[in-house]
Steps between C-alpha positions, in 0.01 A plus 500: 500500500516821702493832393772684409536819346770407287331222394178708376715760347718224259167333394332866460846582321498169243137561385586943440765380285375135343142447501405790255786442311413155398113539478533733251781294296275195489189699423704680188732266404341117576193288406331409845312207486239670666436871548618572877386801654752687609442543858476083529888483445587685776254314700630132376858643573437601863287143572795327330735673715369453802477183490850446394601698783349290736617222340861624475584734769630347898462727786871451519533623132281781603713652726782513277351813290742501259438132369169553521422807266759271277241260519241699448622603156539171383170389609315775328690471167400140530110617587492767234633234257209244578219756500577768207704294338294212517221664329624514194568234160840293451613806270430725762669327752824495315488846457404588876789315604 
């Protein structure tokens, strides 16, 4: 995909406002099946992402900017679902959700 500024700033956006957010909920307030350091959610998320992206996103999609960063949303919810979300027991899951 090629760079776009836009593009860097939504992602950059998403994880200022989500990725802290729901660390620190499912380190507080859910069993994890596994202790996860910190640092590897944000990690999963961005490999996770990326390769949805590539999986996902046209060139023709990616010069309509508007779909796109609409896309982008919805493909990092999905990504920060399956990494921090993942992580922790059924209990915690329902919760998370």
């Amino acid at each position: 995909m090629p760079y776009d500024p836009q593009v860097k700033e939504r992602i950059e956006g998403l994880f200022d406002v989500l990725i802290d957010k729901c660390v620190s909920f499912v380190k507080s307030k859910c069993q994890e099946y596994e202790k996860v350091p910190e640092p590897s959610f944000a990690l999963s998320l961005l490999r996770v992402l990326k390769s949805l992206l590539k999986e996902n996103v046209t060139e023709e999609q990616y010069r309509k900017i508007d779909e796109l960063l609409l896309k982008i949303d919805a493909l990092f919810v999905f990504s920060l679902m399956w990494t921090v979300g993942g992580a922790v027991d059924e209990n915690g899951r329902k919760i998370f959700d």
